[in-house]
C-alpha positions as CSV (number, residue, x, y, z in Angstrom):
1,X,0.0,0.0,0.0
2,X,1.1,3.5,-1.4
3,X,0.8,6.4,1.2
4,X,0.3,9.5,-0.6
5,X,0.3,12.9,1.5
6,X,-1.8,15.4,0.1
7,X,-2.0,19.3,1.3
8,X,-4.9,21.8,1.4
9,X,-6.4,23.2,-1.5
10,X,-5.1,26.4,0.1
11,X,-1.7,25.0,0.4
12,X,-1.6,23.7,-2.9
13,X,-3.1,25.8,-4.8
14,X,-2.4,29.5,-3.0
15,X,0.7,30.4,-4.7
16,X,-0.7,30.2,-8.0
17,X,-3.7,32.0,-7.6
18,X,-1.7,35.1,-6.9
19,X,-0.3,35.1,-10.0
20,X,-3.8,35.2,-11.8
21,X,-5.3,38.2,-9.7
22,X,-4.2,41.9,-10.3
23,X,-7.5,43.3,-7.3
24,X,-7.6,42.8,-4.0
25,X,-9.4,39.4,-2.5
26,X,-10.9,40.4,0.5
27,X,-12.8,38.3,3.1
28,X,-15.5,41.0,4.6
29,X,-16.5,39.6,8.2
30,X,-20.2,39.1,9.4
31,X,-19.9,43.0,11.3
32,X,-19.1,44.5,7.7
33,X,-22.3,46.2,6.7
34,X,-23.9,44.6,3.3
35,X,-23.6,47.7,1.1
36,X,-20.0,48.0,1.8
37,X,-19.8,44.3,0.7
38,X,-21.5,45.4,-2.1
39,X,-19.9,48.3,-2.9
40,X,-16.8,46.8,-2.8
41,X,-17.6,44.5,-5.2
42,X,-19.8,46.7,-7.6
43,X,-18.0,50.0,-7.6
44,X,-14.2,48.9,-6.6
45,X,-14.1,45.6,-8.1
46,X,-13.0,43.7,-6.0
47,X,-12.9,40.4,-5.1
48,X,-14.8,40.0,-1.8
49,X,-16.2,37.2,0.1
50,X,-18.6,38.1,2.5
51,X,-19.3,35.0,5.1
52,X,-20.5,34.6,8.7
53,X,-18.0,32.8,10.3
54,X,-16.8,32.4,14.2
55,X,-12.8,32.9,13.4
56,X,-12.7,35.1,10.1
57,X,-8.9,35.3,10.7
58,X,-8.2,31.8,10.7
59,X,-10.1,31.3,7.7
60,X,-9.1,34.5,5.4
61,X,-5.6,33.3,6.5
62,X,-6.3,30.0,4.7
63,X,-7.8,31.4,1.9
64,X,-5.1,33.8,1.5
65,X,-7.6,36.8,1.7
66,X,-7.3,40.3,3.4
67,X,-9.6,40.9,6.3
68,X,-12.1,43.4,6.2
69,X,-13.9,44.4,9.8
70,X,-14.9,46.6,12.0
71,X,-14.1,45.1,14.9
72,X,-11.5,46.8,16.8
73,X,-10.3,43.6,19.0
74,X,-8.4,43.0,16.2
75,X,-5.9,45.7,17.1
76,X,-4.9,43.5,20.2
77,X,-1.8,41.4,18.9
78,X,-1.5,39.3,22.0
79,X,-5.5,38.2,21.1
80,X,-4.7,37.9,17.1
81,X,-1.5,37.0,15.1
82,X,-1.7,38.6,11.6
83,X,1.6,36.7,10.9
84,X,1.5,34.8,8.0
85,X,-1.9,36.3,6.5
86,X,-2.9,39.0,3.9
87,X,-3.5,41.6,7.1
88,X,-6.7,43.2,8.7
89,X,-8.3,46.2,8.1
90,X,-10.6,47.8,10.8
91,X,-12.4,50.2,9.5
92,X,-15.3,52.6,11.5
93,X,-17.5,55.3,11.3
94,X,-20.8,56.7,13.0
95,X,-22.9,54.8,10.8
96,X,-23.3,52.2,7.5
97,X,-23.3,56.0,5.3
98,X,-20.7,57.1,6.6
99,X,-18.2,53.9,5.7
């Protein structure tokens, strides 16, 4: 019997989609207002996905995606490592028109 060691699709296939992109791929976090999703997408054209998930950094990390939020906890380094990931951005205003 053969053992063959197989990584993530991330891990596999990561490097090469950088190559192919020239926008941003951004993972938008469930606090991220819709229109901004939207807006992103429509009028920046970006690559954004937009899902409601427990541990967004973990997961844009894997898929190799810049983290959009506006939650500031993420300015706490002891709390979240950024190392190794396409950063965070924590964004904020008074309200969804304003952003």
């Amino acid at each position: 019997m053969k053992l063959i060691l197989v990584g993530t699709l991330s891990s596999e296939l990561g490097s090469h989609v950088d190559r192919w992109l020239d926008h941003p791929r951004i993972y938008a976090d469930a606090n991220l207002p819709s229109g901004i999703v939207q807006f992103m997408r429509a009028r920046l054209g970006w690559d954004v996905l937009f899902v409601i998930e427990h541990d967004a950094l973990r997961l844009a990390r894997q898929l190799r995606r810049t983290l959009v939020s506006l939650d500031h906890d993420f300015f706490d380094k002891t709390k979240f490592s950024i190392t190794e990931s396409a950063g965070v951005i924590v964004i904020s205003a008074p309200n969804e028109r304003a952003l």
